[in-house]
Each structure stands twice: as structure tokens, then as C-alpha cells.
C-alpha positions in Angstrom: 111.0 126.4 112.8 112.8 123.5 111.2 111.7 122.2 108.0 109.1 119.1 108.3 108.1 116.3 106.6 104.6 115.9 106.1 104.5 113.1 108.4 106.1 115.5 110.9 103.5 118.5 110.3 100.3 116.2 110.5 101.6 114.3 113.8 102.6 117.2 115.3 99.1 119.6 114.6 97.4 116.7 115.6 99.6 116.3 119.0 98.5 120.5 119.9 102.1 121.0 119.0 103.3 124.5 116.7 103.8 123.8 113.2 104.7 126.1 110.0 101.3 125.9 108.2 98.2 123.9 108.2 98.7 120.4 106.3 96.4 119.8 103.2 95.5 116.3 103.5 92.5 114.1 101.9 92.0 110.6 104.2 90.5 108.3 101.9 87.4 106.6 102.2 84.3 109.0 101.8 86.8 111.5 101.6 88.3 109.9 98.6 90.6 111.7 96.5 91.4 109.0 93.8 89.7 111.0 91.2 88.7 110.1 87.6 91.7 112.0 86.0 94.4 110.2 88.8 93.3 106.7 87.6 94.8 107.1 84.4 97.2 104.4 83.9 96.2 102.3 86.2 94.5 99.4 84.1 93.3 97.3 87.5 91.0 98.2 89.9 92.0 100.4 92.2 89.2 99.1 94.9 90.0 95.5 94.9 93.6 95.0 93.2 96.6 95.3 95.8 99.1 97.2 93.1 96.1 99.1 92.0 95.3 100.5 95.4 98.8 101.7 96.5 99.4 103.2 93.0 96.2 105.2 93.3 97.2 106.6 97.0 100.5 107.5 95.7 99.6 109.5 92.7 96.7 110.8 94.7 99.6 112.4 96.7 102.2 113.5 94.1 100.0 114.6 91.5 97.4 116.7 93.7 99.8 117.3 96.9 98.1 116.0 99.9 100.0 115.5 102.0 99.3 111.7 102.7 98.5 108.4 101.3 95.1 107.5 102.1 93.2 104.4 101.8 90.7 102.7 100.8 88.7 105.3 98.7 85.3 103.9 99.4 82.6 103.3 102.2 81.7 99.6 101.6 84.8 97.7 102.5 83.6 97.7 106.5 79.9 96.3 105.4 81.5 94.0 102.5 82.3 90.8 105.3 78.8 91.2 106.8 77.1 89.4 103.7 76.2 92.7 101.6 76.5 92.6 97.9 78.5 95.8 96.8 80.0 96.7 93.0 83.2 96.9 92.9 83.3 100.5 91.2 85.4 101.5 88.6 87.3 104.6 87.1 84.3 106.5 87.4 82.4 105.7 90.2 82.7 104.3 93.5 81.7 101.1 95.0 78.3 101.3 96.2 75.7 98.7 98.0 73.6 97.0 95.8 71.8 94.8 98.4 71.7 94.9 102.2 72.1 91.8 104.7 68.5 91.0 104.8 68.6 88.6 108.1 68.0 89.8 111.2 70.5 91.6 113.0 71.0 88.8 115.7 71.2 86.3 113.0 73.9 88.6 111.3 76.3 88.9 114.7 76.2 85.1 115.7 77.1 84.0 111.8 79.6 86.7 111.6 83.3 85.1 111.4 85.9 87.8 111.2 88.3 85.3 109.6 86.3 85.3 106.8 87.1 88.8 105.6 91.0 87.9 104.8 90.4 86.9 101.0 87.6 90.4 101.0 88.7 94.0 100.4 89.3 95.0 104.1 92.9 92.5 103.7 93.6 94.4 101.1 93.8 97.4 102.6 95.6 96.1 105.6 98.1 95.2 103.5 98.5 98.6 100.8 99.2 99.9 104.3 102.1 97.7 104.8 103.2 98.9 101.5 102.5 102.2 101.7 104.0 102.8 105.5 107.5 105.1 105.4 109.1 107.7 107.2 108.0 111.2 105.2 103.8 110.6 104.2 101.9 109.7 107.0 99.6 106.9 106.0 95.7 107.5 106.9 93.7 104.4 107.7 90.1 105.3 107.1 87.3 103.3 108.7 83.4 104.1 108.4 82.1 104.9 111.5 79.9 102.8 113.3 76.5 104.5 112.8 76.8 104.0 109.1 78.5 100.7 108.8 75.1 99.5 110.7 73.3 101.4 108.0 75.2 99.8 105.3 74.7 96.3 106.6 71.0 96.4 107.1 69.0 98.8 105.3 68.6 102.5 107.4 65.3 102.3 107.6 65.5 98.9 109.1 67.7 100.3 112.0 66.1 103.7 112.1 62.9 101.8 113.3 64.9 100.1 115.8 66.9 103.1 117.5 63.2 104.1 118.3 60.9 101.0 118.7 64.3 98.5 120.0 66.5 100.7 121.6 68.2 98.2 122.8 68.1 95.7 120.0 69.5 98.7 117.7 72.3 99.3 120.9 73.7 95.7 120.9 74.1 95.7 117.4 76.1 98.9 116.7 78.2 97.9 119.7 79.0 95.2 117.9 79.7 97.0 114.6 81.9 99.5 116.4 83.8 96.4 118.0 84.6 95.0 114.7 85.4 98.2 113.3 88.3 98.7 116.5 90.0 95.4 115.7 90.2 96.3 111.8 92.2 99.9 113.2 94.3 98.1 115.1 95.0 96.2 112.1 95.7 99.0 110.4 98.1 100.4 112.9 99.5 97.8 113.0 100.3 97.2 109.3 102.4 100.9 109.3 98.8 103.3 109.6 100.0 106.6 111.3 96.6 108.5 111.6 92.8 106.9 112.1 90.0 109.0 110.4 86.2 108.1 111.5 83.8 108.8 108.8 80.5 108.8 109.7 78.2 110.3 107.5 74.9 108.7 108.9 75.8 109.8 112.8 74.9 113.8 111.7 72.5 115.2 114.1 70.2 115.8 111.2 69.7 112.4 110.9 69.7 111.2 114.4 68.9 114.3 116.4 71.1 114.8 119.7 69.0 112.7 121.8 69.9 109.5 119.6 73.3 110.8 119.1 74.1 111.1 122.5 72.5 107.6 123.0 74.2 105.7 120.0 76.9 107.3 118.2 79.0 108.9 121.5 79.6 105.6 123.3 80.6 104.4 120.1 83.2 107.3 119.8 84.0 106.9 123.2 85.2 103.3 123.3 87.1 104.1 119.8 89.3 106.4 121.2 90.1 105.2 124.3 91.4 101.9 122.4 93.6 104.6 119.8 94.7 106.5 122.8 96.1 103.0 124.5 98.0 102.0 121.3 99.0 106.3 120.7 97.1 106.3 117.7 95.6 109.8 116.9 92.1 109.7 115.5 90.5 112.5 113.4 86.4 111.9 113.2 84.1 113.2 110.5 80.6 114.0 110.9 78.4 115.4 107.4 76.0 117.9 107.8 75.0 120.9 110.2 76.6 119.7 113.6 75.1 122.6 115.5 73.1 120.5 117.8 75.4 118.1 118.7 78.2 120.4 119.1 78.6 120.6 122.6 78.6 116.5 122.4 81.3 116.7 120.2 83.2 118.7 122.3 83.5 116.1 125.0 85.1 113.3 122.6 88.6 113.6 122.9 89.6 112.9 119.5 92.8 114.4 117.8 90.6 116.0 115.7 87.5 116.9 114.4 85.9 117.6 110.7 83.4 119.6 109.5 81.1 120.0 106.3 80.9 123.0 104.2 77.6 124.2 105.7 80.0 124.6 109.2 80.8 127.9 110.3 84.5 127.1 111.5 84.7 130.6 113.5 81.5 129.2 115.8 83.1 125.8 115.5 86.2 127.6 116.8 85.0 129.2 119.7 82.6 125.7 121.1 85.4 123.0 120.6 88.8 122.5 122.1 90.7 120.3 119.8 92.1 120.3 116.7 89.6 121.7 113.6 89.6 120.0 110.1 87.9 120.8 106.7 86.1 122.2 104.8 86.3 122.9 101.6 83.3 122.8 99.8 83.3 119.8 98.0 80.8 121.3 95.1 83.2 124.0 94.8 86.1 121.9 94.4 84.2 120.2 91.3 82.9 122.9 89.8 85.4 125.8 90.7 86.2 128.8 89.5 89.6 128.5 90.8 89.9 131.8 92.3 87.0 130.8 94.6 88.6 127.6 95.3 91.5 129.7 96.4 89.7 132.3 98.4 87.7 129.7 100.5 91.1 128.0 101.4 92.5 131.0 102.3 89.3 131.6 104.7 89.2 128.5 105.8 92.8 129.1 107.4 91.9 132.6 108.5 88.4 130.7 110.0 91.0 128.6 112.6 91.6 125.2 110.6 94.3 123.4 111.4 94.0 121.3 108.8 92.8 121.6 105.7 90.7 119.1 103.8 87.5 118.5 101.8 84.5 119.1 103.5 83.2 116.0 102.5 83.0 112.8 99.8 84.6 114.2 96.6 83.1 113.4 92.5 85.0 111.4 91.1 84.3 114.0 87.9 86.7 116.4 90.3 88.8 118.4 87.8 93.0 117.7 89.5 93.7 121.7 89.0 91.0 122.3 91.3 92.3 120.3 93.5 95.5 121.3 93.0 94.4 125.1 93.8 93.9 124.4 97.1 96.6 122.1 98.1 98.9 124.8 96.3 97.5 127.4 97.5 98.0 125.8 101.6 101.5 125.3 100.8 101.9 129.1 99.7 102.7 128.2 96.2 100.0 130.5 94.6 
């Protein structure tokens, strides 16, 4: 088999087509690799500053090795144009919400203007994409799924109240979340994005249980991907936490790929779902090493059936780089 770039492997694995090895990749957003140790250097931030942001996704890439540029590092950007009041994060930790939209939800979709976001963060990464697009790194565009966008905009318990007492109410809303989240993918895609990761953290079935899963989060998913598929964009989505109850629902979605928390047994996962398998390197582990345990659960994880080898989840940004470094070497056959 010829020699690939990483662009090649990743497209390919995620097309059902033979490749040499797994890729090592990290997408960005709750998966965010921009570590403490990487932002050395880079005096602006690298959540709001153009320069900033592609310097972070490159270094992310040739100082720890995966194999892509990934952006943005956070999960507020999505919620930022809906009227939320975020911190902007710095070298050590991540942007976080520091107060939700507190109208009501119809008030919030017949005010929203998504002009309005071109001076915010989400223009910003549009356009790191345009710089960052070439013909060797695939470029990841991450969004936050649907199900936790909502949650990021109002406050969970707010909606969590509606998916049982408004069904409805709660329905037209994330509809209209996941609609706004499509058009900012295919803004990405179009900017030079290769790859479309879905991270949706809230959408476990811990949380929502299948019944609300099936009810909320899969139509979601469902619209998503048709859209990719029509512009052949491959989507990978991420779900946190113990998927077993909602496996069988995942199995339906027809996405590129899908990833998996630490907690996932990948030989189960293996044998329930026919597409592509991603993760899932214990995040915890990864921070705290040793690094021969780093090494052996990559090497399991490969064994387990991954075809692509990740984080399980978000990452510290405390994350030593030669843990890191352990397993993206250790993928490539290095160690």
C-alpha cells in the first residue's frame, strides 16, 4: 500500500476504504488538544484571536502528531450568538458559560439574526479554516451537537423540564438549534473543512435515557447527515458516557463514524455497529499517565477494532505533551 498523507488515511478509513494503520487524530472542540504546554509562545488568545487560533491547531499537530488541524478548542462558540455571556478562557482553561439566555426560548428564536455572529468567535473559526485548508492535514470542523448547544443556551434544567412537561415546545427549539448548527457546517466546508465531528456531550443516554434520545437527539442526527452526505462531507459524532442503551439507535445513523468514551467496551461496540469506530483513550489516563499504560491502552484500543484512534473525551488542559505524544507515537509504530 502506497504511502498516504494524513489527509489520505483519515478520508479513506472514513470512506470503508483499506488503509495502513489507524489515524491518531484529536477534532477540536470538547476534544480539544491545545493544551497548556502547546500555548507557549503564543501571546494572544488562541479562542478569539485569528493568528492565535491557527497557530494553536498547527502546533497541536506538529508538536503532539495528530494527524489534523482541528478547530475551535472549545464548546461555547455555537451558544456565544444566542445572547450567552461566556469567558473567553485563557492558557489554562477553556471558555466556559458564565450566564445562560434567560428569555424564553420562543423569544430567543424570533430575535435570533444569524448575521449577527460575523464580528463573534464562530467567524473566526470559519475563517482559521480558510487558513488552515491544504492538501496533506485534513482540517476538522467541530460543531457542538444540538442537544447541548440547547443546553448551553438556556440553562439544562430549563430544557430538561421541557423535553418532559413541553415536548413539543422543547422539539421546535432544538430543531432550530440543529438548523443553525447545519448552516455554520456548511460554512465550514465550505471555507476548506474536510471532516465534520458532532460533539454532543449532553445527548448521552444517561442523561436523556433512549426514550428521549430516540425522540430528540436522532432526528437531529438524522437531518445533519443527510445535509453532509448531499455536499460529501463525512461526519464523525461523539456521544460521552455509557452508550449501551442507545446503541442499537446509534447503529441506524449513518454517520462516517462514531466515538466512544473510555467507559465503552469497543469489542461489544464492535460487534453492535457497522460503521467506522473512534476513541477512546482515557482521557484521565492521558493526564495522569504512566506512559507505559498510555501505551498499552492504545495498543488495545487498536486490537479492540478502532479505526481511529482519539481521546475518549474533552482533554485537561494540565495534559502533560509526552503523554500525549505516547499515544500518537505509539499509533504510528514509532515506540
Amino acid at each position: 500500500m502506497k504511502n498516504m498523507t494524513q489527509k489520505e488515511r483519515l478520508l479513506k478509513i472514513l470512506r470503508g476504504e483499506k488503509v495502513d494503520r489507524p489515524p491518531v487524530i484529536c477534532p477540536g472542540g470538547m476534544m480539544n488538544a491545545a493544551v497548556t504546554a502547546i500555548l507557549e509562545g503564543i501571546k494572544a488568545n488562541h479562542n478569539t484571536d485569528l493568528d492565535a487560533m491557527v497557530s494553536a491547531a498547527i502546533k497541536v499537530h506538529e508538536i503532539v502528531g495528530f494527524e489534523n488541524y482541528g478547530v475551535p478548542f472549545c464548546m461555547t462558540c455555537e451558544s456565544e450568538p444566542f445572547g450567552v455571556i461566556i469567558s473567553e478562557g485563557d492558557k489554562e482553561n477553556e471558555p466556559k458559560i458564565v450566564e445562560y439566555n434567560q428569555s424564553d426560548v420562543e423569544d430567543i428564536m424570533e430575535s435570533f439574526d444569524s448575521e449577527s455572529s460575523v464580528n463573534l468567535r464562530v467567524q473566526t473559526v470559519i475563517e482559521a479554516i480558510g487558513r488552515l485548508k491544504n492538501d496533506k492535514v485534513p482540517v476538522i470542523g467541530n460543531i457542538t451537537g444540538p442537544i447541548s448547544t440547547a443546553t448551553s443556551v438556556v440553562d439544562p434544567l430549563k430544557l430538561f423540564r421541557m423535553l418532559k412537561k413541553q415536548p413539543e415546545r422543547a422539539y421546535k427549539f432544538i430543531e432550530y438549534i440543529n438548523d443553525y448548527l447545519i448552516e455554520y457546517a456548511k460554512k465550514m466546508v465550505k471555507a476548506g473543512a474536510d471532516v465534520i465531528t458532532v460533539s454532543d456531550p449532553t445527548a448521552t443516554g444517561e442523561i436523556l435515557g433512549k426514550r428521549n434520545f430516540d425522540k430528540f437527539a436522532m432526528p437531529m442526527y438524522t437531518k445533519f447527515l443527510k445535509v453532509m452526505k448531499d455536499i460529501d462531507t463525512p461526519v464523525i459524532i461523539h456521544i460521552c458516557g455509557d452508550t449501551k442503551n442507545i446503541i442499537y439507535s446509534l447503529n441506524l445513523l449513518e454517520a462516517n463514524a462514531l466515538s466512544f468514551d473510555s467507559m465503552v467496551n469497543m469489542r461489544f461496540v464492535k460487534s453492535k455497529i457497522n460503521t467506522r469506530l473512534m476513541g477512546n483513550i482515557s482521557t484521565l489516563l492521558l493526564q495522569n499517565g504512566p506512559l507505559e499504560k498510555i501505551i498499552s491502552f492504545t495498543k488495545n484500543a487498536i486490537d479492540s477494532g478502532v479505526d481511529i484512534v482519539s481521546p475518549a473525551c474533552g482533554l485537561d488542559m494540565s495534559t502533560p505533551v509526552e503523554n500525549l505524544k505516547a499515544m500518537t507515537e505509539c499509533v504510528k509504530g514509532s515506540i
